[in-house]
MDAnalysis code that builds the backbone (N, CA, C; Angstrom):
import MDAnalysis as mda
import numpy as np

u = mda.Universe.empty(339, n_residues=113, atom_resindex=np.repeat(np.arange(113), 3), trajectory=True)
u.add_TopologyAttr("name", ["N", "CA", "C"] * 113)
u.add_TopologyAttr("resid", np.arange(1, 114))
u.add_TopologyAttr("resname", ["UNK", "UNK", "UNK", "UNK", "UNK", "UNK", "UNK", "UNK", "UNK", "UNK", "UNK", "UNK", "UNK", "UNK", "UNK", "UNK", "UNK", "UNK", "UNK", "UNK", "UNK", "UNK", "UNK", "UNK", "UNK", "UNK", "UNK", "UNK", "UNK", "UNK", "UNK", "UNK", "UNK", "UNK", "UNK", "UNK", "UNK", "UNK", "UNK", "UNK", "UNK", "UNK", "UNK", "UNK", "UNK", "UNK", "UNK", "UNK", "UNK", "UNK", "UNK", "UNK", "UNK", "UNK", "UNK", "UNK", "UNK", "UNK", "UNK", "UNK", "UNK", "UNK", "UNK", "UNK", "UNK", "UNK", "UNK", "UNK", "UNK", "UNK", "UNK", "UNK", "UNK", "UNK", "UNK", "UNK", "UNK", "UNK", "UNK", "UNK", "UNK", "UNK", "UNK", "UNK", "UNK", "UNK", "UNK", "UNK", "UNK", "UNK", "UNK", "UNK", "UNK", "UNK", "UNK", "UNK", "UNK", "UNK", "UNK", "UNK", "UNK", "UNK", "UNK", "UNK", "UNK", "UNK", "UNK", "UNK", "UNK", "UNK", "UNK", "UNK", "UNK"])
u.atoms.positions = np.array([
    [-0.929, 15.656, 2.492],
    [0.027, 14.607, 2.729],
    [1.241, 15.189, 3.436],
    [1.546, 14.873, 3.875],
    [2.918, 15.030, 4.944],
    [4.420, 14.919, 4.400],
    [5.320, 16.017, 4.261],
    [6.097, 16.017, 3.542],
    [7.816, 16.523, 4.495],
    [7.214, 16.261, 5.469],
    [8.595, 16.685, 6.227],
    [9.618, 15.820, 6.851],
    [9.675, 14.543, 5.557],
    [10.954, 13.864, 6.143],
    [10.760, 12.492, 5.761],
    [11.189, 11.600, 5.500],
    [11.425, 10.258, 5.357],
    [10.526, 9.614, 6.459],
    [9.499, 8.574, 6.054],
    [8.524, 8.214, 6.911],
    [9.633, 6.436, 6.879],
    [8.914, 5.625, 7.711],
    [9.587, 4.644, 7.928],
    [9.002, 3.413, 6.870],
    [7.908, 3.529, 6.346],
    [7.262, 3.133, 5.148],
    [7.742, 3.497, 3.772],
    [8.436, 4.187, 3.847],
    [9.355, 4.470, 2.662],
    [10.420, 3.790, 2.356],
    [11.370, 3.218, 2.854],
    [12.035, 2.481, 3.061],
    [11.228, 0.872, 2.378],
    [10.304, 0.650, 3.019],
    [9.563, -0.754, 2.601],
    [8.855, -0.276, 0.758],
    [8.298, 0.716, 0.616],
    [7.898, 0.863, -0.471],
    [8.483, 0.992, -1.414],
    [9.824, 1.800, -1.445],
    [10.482, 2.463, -2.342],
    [11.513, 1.180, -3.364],
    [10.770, -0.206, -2.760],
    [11.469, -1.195, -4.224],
    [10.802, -0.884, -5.168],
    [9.559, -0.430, -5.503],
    [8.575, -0.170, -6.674],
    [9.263, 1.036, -7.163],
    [8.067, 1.225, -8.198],
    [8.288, 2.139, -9.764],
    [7.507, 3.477, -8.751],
    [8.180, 4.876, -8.681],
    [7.752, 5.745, -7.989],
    [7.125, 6.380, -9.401],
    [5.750, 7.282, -8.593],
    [4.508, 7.666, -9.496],
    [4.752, 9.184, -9.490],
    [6.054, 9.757, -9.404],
    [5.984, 10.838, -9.628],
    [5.327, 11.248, -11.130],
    [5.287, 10.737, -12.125],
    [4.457, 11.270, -13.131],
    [3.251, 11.749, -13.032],
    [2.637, 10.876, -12.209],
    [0.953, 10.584, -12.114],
    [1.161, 11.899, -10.443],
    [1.852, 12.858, -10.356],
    [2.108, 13.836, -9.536],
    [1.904, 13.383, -7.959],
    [2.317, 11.893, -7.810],
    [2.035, 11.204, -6.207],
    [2.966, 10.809, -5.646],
    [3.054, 10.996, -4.149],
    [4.550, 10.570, -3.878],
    [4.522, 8.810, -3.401],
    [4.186, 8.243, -4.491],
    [3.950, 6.885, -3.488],
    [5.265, 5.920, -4.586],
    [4.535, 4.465, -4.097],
    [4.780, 3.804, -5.535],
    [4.288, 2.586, -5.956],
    [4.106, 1.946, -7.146],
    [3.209, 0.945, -7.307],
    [4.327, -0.383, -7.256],
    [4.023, -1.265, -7.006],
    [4.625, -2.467, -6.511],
    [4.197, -3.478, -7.265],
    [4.726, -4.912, -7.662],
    [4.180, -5.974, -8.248],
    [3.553, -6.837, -7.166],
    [2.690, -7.458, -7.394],
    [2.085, -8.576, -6.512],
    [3.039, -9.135, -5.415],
    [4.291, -9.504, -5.856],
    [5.456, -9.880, -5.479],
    [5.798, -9.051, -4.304],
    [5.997, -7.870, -4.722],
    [6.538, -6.829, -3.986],
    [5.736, -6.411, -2.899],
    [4.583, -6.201, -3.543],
    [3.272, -5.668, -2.514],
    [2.932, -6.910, -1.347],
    [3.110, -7.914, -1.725],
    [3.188, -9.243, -0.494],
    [3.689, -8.714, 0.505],
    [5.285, -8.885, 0.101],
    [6.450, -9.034, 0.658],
    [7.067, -7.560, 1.730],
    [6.314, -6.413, 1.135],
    [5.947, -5.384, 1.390],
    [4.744, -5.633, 2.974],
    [4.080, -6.239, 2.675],
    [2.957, -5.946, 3.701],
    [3.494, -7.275, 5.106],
    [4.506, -8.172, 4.811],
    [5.376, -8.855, 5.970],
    [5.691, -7.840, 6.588],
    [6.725, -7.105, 5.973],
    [7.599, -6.247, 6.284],
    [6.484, -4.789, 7.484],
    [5.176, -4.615, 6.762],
    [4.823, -3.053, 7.817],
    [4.613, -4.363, 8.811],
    [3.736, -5.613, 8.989],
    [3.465, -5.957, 9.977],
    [4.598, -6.244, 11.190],
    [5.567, -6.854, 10.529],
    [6.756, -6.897, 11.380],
    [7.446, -5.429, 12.413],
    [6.890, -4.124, 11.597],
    [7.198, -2.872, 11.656],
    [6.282, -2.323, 12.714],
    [4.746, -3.289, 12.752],
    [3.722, -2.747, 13.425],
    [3.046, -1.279, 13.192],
    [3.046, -1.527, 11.263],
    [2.471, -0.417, 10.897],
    [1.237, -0.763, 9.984],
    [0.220, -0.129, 10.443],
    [-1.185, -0.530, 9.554],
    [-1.054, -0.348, 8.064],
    [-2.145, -0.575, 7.887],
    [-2.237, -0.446, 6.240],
    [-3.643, 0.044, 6.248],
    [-3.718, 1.545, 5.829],
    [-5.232, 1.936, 5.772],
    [-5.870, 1.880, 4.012],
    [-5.064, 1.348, 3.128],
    [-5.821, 1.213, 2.066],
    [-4.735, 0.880, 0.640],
    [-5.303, 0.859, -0.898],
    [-4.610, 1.316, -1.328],
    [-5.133, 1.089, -2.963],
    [-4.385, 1.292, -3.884],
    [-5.023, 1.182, -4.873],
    [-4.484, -0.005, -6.141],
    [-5.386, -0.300, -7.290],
    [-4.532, -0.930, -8.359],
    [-4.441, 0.023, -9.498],
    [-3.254, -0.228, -10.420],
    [-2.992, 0.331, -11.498],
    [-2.524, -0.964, -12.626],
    [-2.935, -0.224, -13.629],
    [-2.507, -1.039, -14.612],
    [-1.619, -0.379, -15.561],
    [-0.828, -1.359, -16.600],
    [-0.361, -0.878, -17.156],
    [-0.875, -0.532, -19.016],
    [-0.796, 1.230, -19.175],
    [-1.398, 1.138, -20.805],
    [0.032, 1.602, -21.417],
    [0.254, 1.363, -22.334],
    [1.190, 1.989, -23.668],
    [2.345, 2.069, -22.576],
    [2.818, 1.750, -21.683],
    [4.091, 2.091, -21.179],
    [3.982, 2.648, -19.749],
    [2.618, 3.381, -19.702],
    [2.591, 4.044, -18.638],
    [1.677, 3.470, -17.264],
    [1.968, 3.851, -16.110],
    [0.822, 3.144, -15.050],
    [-0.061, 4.025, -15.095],
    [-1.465, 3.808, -14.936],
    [-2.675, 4.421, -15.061],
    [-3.617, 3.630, -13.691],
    [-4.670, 4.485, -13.192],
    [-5.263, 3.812, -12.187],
    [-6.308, 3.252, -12.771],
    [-6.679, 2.036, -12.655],
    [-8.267, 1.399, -12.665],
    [-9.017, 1.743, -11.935],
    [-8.966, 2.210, -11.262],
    [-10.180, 2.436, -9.940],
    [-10.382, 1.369, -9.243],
    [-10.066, 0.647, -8.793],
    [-9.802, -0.480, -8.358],
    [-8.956, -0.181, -6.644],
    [-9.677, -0.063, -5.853],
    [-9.099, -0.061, -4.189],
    [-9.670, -0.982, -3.362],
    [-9.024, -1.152, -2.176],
    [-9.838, -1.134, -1.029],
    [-9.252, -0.485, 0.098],
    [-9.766, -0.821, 1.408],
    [-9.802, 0.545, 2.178],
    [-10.239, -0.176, 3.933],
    [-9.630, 0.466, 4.924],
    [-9.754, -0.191, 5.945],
    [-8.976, 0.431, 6.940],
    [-10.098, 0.987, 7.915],
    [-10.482, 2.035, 8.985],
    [-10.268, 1.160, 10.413],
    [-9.301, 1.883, 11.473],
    [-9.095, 1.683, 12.702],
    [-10.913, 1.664, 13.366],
    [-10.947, 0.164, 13.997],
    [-12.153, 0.516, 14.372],
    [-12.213, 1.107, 15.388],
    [-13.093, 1.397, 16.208],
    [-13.103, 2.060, 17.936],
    [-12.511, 1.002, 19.249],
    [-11.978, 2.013, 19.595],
    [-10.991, 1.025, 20.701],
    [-10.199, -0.422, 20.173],
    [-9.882, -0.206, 18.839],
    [-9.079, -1.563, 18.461],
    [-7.918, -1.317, 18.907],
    [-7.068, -1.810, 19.229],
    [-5.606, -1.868, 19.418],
    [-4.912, -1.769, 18.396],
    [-3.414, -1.455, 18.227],
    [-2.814, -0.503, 17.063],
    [-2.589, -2.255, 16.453],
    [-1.452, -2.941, 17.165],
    [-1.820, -4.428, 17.212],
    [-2.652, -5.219, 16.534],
    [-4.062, -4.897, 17.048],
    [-5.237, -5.576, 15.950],
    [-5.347, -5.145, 14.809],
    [-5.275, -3.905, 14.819],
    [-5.507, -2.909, 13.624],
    [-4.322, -3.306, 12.521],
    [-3.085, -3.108, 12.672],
    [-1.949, -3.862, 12.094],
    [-2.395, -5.424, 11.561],
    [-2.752, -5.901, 12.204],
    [-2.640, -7.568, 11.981],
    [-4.232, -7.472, 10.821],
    [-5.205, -6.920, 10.882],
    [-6.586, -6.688, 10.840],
    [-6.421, -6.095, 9.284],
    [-5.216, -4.974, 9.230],
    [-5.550, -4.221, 7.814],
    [-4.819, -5.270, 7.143],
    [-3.445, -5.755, 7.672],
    [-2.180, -5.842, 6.500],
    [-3.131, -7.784, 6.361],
    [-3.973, -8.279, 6.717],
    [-4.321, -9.333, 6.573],
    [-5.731, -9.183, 5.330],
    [-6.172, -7.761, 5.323],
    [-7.504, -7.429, 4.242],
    [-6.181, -7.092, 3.110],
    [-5.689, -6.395, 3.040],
    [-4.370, -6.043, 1.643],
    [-3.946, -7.218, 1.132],
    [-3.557, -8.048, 2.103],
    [-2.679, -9.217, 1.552],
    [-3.789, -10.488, 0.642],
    [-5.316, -10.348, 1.182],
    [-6.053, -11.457, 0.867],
    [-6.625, -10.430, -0.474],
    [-6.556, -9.318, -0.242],
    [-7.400, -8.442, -1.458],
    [-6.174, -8.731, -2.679],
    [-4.851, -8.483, -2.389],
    [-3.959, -8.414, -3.559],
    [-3.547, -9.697, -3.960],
    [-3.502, -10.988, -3.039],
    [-3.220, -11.905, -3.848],
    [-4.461, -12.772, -4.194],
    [-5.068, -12.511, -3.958],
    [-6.533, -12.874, -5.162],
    [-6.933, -12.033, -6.083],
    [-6.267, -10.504, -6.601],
    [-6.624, -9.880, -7.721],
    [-6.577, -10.821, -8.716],
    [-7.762, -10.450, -9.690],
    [-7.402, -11.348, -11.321],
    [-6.442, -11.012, -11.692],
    [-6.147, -9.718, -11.970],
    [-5.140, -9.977, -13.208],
    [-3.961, -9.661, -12.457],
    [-2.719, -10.544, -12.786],
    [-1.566, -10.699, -12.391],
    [-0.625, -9.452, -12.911],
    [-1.311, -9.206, -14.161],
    [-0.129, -7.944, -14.184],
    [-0.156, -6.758, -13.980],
    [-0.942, -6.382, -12.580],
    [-1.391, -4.949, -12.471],
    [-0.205, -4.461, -11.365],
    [-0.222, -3.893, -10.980],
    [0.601, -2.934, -9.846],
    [-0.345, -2.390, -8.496],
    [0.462, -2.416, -7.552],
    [-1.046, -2.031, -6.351],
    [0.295, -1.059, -5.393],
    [-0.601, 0.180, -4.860],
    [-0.139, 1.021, -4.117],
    [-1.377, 0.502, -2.829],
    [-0.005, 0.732, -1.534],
    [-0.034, 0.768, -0.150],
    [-0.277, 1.887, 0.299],
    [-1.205, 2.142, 0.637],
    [-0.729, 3.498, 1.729],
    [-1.276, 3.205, 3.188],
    [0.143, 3.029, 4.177],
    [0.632, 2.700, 5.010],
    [-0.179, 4.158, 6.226],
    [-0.338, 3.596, 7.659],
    [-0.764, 4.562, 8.312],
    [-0.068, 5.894, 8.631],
    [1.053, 5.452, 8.428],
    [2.160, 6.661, 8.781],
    [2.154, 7.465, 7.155],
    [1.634, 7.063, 6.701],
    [1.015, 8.541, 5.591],
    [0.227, 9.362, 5.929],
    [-0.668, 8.943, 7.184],
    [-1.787, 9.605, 7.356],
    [-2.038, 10.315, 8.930],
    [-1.035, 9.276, 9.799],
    [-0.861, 9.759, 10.806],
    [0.908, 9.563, 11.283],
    [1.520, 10.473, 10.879],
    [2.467, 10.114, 11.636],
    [3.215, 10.452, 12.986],
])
């Protein structure tokens, strides 16, 4: 992971509960957040290559195993790809069942910046 500086997705993420416990530099977001969050990369024209759910046990966030995931296809445009991921995140997270889980983004500029 890439650690040399404030990515521009940080800024959009960093309303959530940061997972430094769980030793990750991300953070988990409420349904709410994670929406409102994924306006915001598209407006930014930043993809969304995946991300995960967590739930909450005894106090703490824990992962379910629970992702999905979504790959620049060949010759897509950054454009399509943007509009293409943050439109699979947004239909995957606001149709999760359970309302009170938490979902991490990870934004393309985690992976390529």
């Amino acid at each position: 992971m890439r650690t040399l500086g404030p990515r521009k997705s940080d800024a959009i993420l960093s309303v959530g509960s940061g997972l430094g416990h769980l030793g990750l530099s991300y953070w988990a977001l409420t349904r709410e957040q994670a929406l409102m969050a994924l306006d915001k990369f598209e407006a930014e024209a930043i993809g969304i290559i995946g991300g995960d759910v967590l739930a909450e046990k005894s106090g703490v966030l824990q992962h379910n195993y629970d992702s999905w995931h979504c790959e620049p296809e060949q010759d897509e445009s950054n454009s399509a790809f943007v509009f293409r991921s943050t439109m699979k995140a947004r239909t995957y997270i606001a149709n999760y069942p359970d309302t009170e889980c938490f979902f991490v983004i990870v934004p393309t500029d985690y992976l390529y910046p």
